[in-house]
C-alpha positions, -999 to 999 in steps of 0.1 A, spaced: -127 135 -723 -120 118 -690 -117 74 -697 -148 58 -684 -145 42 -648 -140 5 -645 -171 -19 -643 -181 -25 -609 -177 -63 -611 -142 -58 -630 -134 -35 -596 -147 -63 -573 -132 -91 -589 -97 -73 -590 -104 -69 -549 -112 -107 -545 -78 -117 -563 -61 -95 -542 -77 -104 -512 -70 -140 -518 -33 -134 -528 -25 -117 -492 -46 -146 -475 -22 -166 -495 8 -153 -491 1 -151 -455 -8 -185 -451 24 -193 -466 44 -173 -442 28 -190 -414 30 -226 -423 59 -244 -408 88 -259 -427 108 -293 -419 139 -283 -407 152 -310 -386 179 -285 -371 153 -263 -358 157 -267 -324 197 -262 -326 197 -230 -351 170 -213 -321 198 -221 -293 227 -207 -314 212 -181 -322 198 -174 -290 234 -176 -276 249 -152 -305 220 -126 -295 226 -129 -255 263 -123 -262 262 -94 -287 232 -76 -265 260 -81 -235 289 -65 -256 267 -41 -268 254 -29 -230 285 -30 -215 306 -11 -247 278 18 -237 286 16 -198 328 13 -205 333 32 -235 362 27 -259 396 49 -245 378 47 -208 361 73 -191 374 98 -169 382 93 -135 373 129 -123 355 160 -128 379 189 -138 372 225 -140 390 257 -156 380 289 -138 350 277 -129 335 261 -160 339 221 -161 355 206 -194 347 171 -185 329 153 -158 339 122 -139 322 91 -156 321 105 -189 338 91 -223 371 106 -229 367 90 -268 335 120 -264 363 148 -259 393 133 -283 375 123 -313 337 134 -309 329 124 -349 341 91 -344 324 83 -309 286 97 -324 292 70 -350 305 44 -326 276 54 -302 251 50 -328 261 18 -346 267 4 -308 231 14 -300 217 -4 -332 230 -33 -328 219 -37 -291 184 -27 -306 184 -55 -330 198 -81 -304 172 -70 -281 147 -74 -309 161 -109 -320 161 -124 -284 122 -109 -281 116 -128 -308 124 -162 -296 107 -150 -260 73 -143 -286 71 -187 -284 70 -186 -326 81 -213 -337 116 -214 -357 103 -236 -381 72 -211 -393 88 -191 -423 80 -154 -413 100 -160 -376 130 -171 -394 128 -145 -423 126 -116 -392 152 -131 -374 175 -135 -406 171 -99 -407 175 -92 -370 204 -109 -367 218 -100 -405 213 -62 -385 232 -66 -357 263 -79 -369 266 -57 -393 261 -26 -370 287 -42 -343 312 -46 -371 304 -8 -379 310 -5 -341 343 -17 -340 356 -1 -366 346 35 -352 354 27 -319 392 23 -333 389 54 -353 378 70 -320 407 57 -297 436 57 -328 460 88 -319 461 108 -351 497 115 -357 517 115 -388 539 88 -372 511 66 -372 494 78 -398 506 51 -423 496 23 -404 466 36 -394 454 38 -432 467 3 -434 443 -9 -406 414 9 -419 420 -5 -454 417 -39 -433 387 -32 -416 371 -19 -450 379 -50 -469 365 -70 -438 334 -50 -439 331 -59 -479 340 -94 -474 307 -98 -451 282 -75 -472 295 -98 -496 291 -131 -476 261 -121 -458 245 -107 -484 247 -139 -509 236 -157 -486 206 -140 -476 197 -139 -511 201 -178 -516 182 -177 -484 151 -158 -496 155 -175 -529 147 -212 -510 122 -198 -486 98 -182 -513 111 -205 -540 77 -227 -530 57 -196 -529 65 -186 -570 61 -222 -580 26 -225 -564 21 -189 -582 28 -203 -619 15 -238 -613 -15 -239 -589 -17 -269 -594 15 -278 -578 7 -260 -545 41 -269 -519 41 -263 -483 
């Protein structure tokens, strides 16, 4: 026997509270917040972004290990053309990677210095949770970026094999050091920004800006 279908004013009802906790949460994402240091965070950041989308262009236009300076050719089919990475030849694996964390993180720079050109202001909480992720994306994928663009222009030789693992068990505990970091603080950062949010949830009566 199929259960009998809700009430129609049970169904309605449920679409009003809804309704009104999106135009809520919404609200709340939109309002502004007094943060004194505004103005200063948007020009850091603004700087940080311009100089990572500038790293990020010109590690795509000088690859890591340089590029080659001509075109050569064995009986009449060409191995490598002038202008093109030699990392691309000697370590293909490691430059895909390197290529594709490079070009994520000059997407999310991009992204982060559209955002401040979008005239939002800093202080409104949705433009600072988007650019906390922007930002938390891009330096993450440029740290990816550096470490594969050494993995792509290390020689692999036993000699150097041993240091090599010692550098790459550097990089790796760099790389958990800042998931670590970053990640905390993002967390402590959500934690304050919705902390409002929750507490007008539980106590409407307490409603916070």
């Amino acid at each position: 026997m199929l259960p009998a279908a809700p009430p129609p004013q049970r169904q309605q009802s449920t679409l009003i509270t809804a309704g009104r906790c999106c135009r809520q949460v919404l609200e709340y994402f939109i309002k502004e917040i007094d943060d004194p240091m505004a103005e200063r965070k948007a020009d850091a950041l603004l700087v940080a972004a311009s100089v990572l989308t500038a790293m990020n262009y010109q590690a795509a236009i000088s690859p890591p290990g340089g590029a080659y300076q001509d075109t050569r050719s064995v009986n009449g089919t060409i191995e490598y053309q002038a202008g093109q990475a030699i990392a691309a030849y000697v370590s293909p694996h490691e430059y895909k990677r390197f290529s594709v964390a490079n070009t994520i993180s000059f997407t999310f720079s991009m992204t982060t210095m559209f955002l401040f050109l979008s005239g939002l202001s800093l202080k409104r909480r949705i433009f600072s949770l988007l650019l906390t992720a922007s930002m938390f994306a891009t330096i993450t994928a440029t740290t990816y970026s550096y470490k594969y663009a050494m993995e792509a222009t290390t020689p692999d030789h036993d000699e150097l094999e041993a240091g090599w693992k010692f550098i790459n068990r550097l990089v790796r505990g760099a790389l958990i050091t800042w998931f670590v970091l970053a990640g905390t603080t993002i967390v402590f950062f959500v934690y304050k920004l919705l902390k409002p949010l929750v507490t007008a949830a539980y106590r409407p009566d307490t409603v916070k800006s």
